[in-house]
C-alpha positions in Angstrom: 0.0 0.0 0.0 1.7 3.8 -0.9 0.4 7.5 -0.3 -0.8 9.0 -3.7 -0.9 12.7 -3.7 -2.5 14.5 -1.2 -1.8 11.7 1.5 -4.1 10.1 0.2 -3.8 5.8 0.5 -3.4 4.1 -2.8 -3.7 0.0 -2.9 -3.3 -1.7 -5.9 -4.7 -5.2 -5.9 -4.5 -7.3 -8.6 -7.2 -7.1 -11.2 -8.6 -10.1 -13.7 -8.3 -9.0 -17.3 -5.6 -6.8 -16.8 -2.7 -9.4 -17.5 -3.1 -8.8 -21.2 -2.6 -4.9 -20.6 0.6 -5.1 -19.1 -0.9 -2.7 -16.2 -2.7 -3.3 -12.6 -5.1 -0.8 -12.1 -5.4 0.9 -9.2 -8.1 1.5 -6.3 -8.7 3.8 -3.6 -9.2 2.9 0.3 -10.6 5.1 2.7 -8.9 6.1 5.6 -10.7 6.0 9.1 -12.4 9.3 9.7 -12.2 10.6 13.1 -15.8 11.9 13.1 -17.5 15.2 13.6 -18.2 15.3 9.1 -21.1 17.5 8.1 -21.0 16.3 4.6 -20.0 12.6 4.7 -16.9 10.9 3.7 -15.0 12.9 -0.1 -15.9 10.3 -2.7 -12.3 10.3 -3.9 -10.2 10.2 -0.8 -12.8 9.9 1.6 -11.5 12.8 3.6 -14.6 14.2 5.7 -16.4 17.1 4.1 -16.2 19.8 6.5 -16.6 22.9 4.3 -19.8 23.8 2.0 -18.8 25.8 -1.2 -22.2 26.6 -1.4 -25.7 25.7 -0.2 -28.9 26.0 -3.3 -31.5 25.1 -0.6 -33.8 22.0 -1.8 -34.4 21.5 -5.1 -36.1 18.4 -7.3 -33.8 16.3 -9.6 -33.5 18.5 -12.6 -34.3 16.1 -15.0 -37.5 14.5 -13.7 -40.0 16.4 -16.0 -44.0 16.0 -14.7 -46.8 14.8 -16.8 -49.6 16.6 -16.8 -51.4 13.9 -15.1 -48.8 13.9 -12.1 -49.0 17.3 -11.7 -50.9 17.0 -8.3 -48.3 13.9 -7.1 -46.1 14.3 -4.3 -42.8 15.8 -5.7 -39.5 14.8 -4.1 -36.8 17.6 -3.1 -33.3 16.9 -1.9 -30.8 19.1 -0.3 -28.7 21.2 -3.6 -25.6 21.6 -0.7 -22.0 21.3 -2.2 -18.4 20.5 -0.4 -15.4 21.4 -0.9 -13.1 18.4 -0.2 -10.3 20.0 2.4 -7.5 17.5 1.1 -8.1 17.1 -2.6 -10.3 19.7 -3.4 -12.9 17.9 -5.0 -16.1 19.6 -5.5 -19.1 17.4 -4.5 -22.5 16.6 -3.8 -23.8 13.9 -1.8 -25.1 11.1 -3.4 -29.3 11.6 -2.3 -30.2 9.2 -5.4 -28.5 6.5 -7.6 -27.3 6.7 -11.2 -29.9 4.4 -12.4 -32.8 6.3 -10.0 -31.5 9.0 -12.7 -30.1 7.9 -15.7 -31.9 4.5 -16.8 -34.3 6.8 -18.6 -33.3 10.3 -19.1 -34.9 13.2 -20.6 -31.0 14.6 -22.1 -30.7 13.9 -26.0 -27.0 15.8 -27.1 -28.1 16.0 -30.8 -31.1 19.1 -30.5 -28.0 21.5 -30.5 -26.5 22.3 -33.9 -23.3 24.5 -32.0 -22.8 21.2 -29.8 -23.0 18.6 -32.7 -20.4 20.8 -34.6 -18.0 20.7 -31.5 -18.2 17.1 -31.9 -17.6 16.7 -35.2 -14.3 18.9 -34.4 -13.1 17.0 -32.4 -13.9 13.5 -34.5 -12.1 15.0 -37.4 -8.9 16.5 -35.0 -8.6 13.4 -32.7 -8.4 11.0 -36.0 -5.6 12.5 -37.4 -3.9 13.2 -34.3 -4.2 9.4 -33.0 -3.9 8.6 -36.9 -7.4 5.8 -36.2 -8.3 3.6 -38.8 -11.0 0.4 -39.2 -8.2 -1.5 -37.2 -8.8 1.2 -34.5 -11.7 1.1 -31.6 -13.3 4.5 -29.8 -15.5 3.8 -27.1 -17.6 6.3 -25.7 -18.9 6.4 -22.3 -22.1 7.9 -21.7 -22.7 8.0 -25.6 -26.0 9.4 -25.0 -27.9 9.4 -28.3 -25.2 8.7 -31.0 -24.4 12.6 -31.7 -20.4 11.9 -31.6 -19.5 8.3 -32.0 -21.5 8.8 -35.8 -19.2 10.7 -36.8 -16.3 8.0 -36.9 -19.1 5.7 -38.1 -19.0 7.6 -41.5 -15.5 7.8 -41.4 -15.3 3.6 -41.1 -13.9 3.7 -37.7 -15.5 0.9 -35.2 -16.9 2.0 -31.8 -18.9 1.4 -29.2 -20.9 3.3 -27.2 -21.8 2.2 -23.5 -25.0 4.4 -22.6 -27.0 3.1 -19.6 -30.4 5.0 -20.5 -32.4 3.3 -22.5 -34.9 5.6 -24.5 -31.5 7.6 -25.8 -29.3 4.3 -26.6 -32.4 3.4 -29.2 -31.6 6.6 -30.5 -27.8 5.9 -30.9 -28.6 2.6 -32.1 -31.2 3.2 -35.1 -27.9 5.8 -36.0 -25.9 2.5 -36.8 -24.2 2.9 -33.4 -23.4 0.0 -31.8 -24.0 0.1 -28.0 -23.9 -1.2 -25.3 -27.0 -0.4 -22.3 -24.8 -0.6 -19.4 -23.6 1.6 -16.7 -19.5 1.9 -16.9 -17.2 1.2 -14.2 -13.9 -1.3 -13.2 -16.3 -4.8 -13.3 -18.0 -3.4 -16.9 -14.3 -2.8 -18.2 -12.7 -6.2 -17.0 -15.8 -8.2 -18.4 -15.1 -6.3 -22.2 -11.1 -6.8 -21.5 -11.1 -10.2 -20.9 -13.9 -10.7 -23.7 -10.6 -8.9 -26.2 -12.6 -5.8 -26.2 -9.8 -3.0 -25.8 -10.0 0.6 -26.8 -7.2 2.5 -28.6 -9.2 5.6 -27.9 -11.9 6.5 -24.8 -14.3 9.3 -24.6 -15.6 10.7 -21.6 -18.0 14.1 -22.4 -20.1 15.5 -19.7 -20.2 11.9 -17.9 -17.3 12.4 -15.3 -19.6 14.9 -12.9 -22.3 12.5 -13.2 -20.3 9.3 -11.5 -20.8 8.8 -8.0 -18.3 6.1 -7.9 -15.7 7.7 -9.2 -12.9 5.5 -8.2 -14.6 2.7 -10.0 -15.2 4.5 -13.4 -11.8 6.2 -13.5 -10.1 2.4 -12.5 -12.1 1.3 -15.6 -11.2 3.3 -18.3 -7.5 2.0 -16.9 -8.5 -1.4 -17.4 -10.5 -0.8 -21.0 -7.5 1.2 -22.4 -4.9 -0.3 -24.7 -1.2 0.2 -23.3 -0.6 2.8 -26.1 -4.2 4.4 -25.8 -5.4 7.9 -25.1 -8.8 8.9 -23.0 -10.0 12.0 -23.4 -12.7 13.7 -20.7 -14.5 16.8 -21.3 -15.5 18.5 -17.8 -17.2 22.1 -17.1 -14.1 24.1 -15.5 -14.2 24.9 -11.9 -12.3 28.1 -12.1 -14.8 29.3 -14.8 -17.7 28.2 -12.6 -16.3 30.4 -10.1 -14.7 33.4 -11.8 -18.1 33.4 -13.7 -20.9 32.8 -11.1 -22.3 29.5 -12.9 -24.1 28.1 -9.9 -26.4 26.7 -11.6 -24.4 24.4 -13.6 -25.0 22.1 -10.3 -27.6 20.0 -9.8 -28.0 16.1 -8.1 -27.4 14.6 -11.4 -23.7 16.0 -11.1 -22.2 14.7 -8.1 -19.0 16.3 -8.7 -17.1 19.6 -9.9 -13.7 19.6 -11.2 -10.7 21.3 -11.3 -7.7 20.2 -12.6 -5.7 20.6 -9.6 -8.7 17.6 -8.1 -8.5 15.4 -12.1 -5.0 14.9 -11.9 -5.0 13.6 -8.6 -7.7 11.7 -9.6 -6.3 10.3 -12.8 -2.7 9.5 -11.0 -4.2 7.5 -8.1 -5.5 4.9 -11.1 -2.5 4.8 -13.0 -3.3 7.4 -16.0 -1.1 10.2 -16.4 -2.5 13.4 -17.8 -0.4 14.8 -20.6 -2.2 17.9 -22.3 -5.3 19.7 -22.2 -7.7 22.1 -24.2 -10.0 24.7 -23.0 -12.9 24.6 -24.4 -16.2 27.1 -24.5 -18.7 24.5 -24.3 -21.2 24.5 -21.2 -19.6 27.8 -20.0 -16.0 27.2 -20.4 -14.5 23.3 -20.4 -11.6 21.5 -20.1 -10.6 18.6 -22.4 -7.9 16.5 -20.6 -5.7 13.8 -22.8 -4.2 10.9 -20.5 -2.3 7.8 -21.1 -1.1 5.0 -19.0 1.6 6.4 -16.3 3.9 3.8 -18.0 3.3 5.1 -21.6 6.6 7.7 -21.9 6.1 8.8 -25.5 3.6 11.2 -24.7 5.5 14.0 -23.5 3.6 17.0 -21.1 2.5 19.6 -22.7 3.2 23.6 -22.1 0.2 24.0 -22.3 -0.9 22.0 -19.5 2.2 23.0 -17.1 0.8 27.0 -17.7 -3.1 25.8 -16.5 -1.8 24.0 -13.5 0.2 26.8 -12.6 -2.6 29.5 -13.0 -4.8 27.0 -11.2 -2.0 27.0 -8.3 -1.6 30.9 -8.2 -5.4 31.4 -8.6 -6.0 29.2 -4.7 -7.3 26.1 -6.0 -5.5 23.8 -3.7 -6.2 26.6 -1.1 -9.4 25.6 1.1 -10.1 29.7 1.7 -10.6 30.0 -2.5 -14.0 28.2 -1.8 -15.7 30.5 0.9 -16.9 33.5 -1.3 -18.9 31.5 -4.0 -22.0 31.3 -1.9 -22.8 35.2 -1.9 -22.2 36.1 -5.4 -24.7 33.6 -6.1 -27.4 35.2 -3.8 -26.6 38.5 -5.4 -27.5 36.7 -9.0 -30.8 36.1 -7.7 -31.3 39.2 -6.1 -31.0 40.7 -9.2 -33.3 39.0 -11.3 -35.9 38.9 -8.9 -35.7 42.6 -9.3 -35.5 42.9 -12.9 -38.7 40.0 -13.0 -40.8 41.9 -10.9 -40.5 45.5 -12.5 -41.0 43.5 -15.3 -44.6 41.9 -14.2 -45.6 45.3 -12.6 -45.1 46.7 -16.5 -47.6 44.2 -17.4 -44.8 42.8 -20.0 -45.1 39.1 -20.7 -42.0 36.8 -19.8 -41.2 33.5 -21.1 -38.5 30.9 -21.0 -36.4 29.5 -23.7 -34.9 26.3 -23.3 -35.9 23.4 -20.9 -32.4 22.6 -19.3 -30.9 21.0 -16.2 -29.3 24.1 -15.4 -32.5 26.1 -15.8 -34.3 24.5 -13.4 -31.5 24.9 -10.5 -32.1 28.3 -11.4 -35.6 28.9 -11.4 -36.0 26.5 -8.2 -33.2 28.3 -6.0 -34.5 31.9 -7.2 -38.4 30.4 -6.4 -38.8 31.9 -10.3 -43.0 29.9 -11.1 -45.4 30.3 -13.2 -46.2 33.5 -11.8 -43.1 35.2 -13.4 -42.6 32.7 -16.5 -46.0 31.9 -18.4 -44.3 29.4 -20.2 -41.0 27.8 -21.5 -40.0 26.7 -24.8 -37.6 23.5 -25.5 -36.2 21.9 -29.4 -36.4 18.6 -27.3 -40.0 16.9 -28.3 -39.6 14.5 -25.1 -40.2 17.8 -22.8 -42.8 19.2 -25.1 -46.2 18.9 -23.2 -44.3 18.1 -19.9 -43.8 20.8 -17.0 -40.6 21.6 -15.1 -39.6 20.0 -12.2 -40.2 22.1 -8.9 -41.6 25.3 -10.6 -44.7 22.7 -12.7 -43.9 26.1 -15.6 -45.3 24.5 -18.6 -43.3 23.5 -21.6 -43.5 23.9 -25.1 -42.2 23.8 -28.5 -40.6 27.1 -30.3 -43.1 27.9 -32.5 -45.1 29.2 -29.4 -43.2 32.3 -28.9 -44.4 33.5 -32.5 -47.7 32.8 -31.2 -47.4 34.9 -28.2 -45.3 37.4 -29.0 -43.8 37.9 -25.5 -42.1 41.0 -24.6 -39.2 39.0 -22.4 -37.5 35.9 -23.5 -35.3 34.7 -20.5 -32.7 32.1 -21.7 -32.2 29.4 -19.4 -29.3 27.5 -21.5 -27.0 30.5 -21.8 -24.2 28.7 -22.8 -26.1 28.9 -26.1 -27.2 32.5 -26.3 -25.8 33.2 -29.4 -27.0 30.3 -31.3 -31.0 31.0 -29.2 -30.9 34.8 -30.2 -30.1 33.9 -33.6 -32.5 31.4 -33.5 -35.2 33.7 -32.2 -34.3 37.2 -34.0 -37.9 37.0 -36.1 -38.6 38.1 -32.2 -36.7 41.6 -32.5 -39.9 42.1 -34.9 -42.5 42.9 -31.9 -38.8 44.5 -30.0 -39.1 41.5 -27.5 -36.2 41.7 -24.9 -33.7 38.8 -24.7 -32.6 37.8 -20.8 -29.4 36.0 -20.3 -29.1 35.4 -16.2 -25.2 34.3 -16.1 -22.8 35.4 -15.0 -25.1 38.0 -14.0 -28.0 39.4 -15.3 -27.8 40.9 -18.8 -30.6 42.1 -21.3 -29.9 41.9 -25.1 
């Protein structure tokens, strides 16, 4: 048994399947807490969680979108309270519900934005050539979702497999021609495909790592699934832009935990990948792409541009517990402030509506108590919402072609990571000079 980084205790046991790899993977055991934890045990290093980075109040899970015929049902709320892990600075929730309570059928298809489906295609064409893939090649994708990346190396002859544990969207995926797998991912998945000869030259991971409550599992997996030569690449929202830019509600239950990458590459070490470069990214308010390899693979050397990040990380206090304490109250002033604007708003007798029926909204709308009485409606591309009402808030949902109907003077944009896309999208609206409302990082009229 050794000390990882951050004191925290490393074992590595030996795995089955991993022989073939010519690597062990690596697991994490707790160390005894001493008691007196107001947030349970860090789901890394299982340090107790003594300090909240911020608390949202209660709040329903953000995906869980009501039929009109549940509408009068009892609604479950869970505490929206976040840690800040004291020794390896993972940003977390509790775990109040399971992955599959969540994600066996989800209400999240990736393909109903055209900006996102371009970044995809992006990437398919740059990580080809950079990892020079071929038909010999495999890319597996965890958390595949609905097919809107891994069809891109479809068309380009490249096999792959996705492994997507909800249902409704892996039909999706599969009526695409993408072969996958309905399974949740972790170290017993991987060692099953391994020693079945399933091994990946390249794994994807977008937008899935926040939404694993086992972390130590899924991370010791993608060790196992990886060839000895292979590259992962994750795409996480960035912590430092969540703070520096007041994104609070980026968090929700269905993302357990927030990243920087000061808390990945401790992560990522502990199970024997080494992260070697990294790209930052504008998607979902500012991203980080990080490429790792086995700790054993040498010719991937570090990159400049990953030594710069983890020193502006370093000299910005984010291995620094204090860094974490003044989140809370710029987030209260957000919703100060568009209470106020809502209000003078309603008193004008202007009509306000919602674009956009995401996760991020409804933290949003639920911690600012933002109803029906303030929104008379939201609009979403997503025809699986259409008809359904928000979680919390019951603000009814429905597809675009309502706002022409209505002609509302105020469009608030919940997803404002895709404002420009939305108010292009909705410019016919400048017509009847309705107002577009973007709430993040703080409250801005268009």
């Amino acid at each position: 048994m050794t000390k990882g980084q951050g004191g925290i205790v490393v074992s590595v046991p030996p795995r089955s399947g991993t022989a073939r790899c010519g690597f062990v993977a690596t697991s994490i055991e707790t160390e005894p807490s001493s008691g007196g934890a107001t947030g349970g045990p860090c789901r890394f290093c299982g340090a107790e969680l003594r300090h909240t980075f911020i608390d949202l109040g209660m709040s329903p899970l953000c995906e869980s979108y009501i039929e009109a015929s549940h509408l009068n049902a009892m609604e479950a709320f869970y505490p929206l309270r976040v840690y800040v892990c004291e020794r390896c600075f993972l940003v977390q929730l509790q775990e109040y519900v399971t992955p599959e309570d969540i994600f066996t059928e989800y209400a999240y298809f990736s393909s109903y934005s055209d900006t996102w489906l371009a970044h995809c295609r992006d990437y398919v064409d740059m990580i080809t050539g950079r990892l020079q893939l071929s038909s010999d090649s495999l890319a597996v994708e965890l958390a595949s979702n609905d097919g809107y990346l891994l069809q891109w190396f479809v068309q380009k002859g490249i096999p792959v497999l996705g492994i997507e544990p909800a249902r409704n969207v892996a039909k999706v995926a599969a009526d695409k021609g993408v072969r996958t797998l309905t399974e949740f991912f972790g170290a017993e998945l991987a060692s099953k495909l391994a020693r079945e000869g399933t091994m990946a030259d390249l794994i994807i991971g977008n937008n899935v790592l926040a939404q694993v409550p086992d972390l130590n599992s899924f991370v010791a997996g993608i060790t196992i699934l990886l060839r000895p030569e292979g590259v992962v690449t994750i795409e996480f929202p960035h912590l430092q832009r969540l703070v520096e830019e007041n994104q609070f509600d980026t968090i929700y239950h269905e993302h357990f935990s927030y990243f920087s990458l000061v808390s990945a590459e401790r992560i990522f070490t502990a199970h024997g990948l080494r992260i070697f470069d990294v790209d930052e990214l504008w998607t979902h308010g500012g991203s980080l792409r990080i490429y790792a390899c086995h700790t054993a693979n040498e010719r991937l050397d570090e990159t400049a541009v990953l030594a710069e990040l983890r020193a502006r990380e370093l000299a910005a206090g984010y291995a620094d517990i204090a860094t974490y304490s003044v989140f809370e109250e710029r987030a209260r002033e957000t919703k100060r402030k568009l209470l106020e604007y809502l209000i003078e708003a309603k008193r004008a007798g202007k009509t306000v509506v919602g674009y956009g029926a995401p996760g991020k909204g409804n933290t949003l709308l639920n911690y600012c108590g933002i109803r029906a009485d303030f929104i008379d409606f939201t609009v979403d591309r997503n025809p699986y919402k259409q008809g359904r009402f928000l979680p919390g808030t019951h603000v009814p949902i429905h597809s675009p072609e309502k706002i022409a109907e209505v002609e509302p003077d105020v469009i608030l944009i919940l997803p404002w990571n895709f404002k420009d896309e939305i108010i292009e999208q909705l410019a016919y609206a400048r017509a009847w000079g309705a107002e577009f409302v973007v709430p993040i990082p703080e409250v801005t009229v268009y």
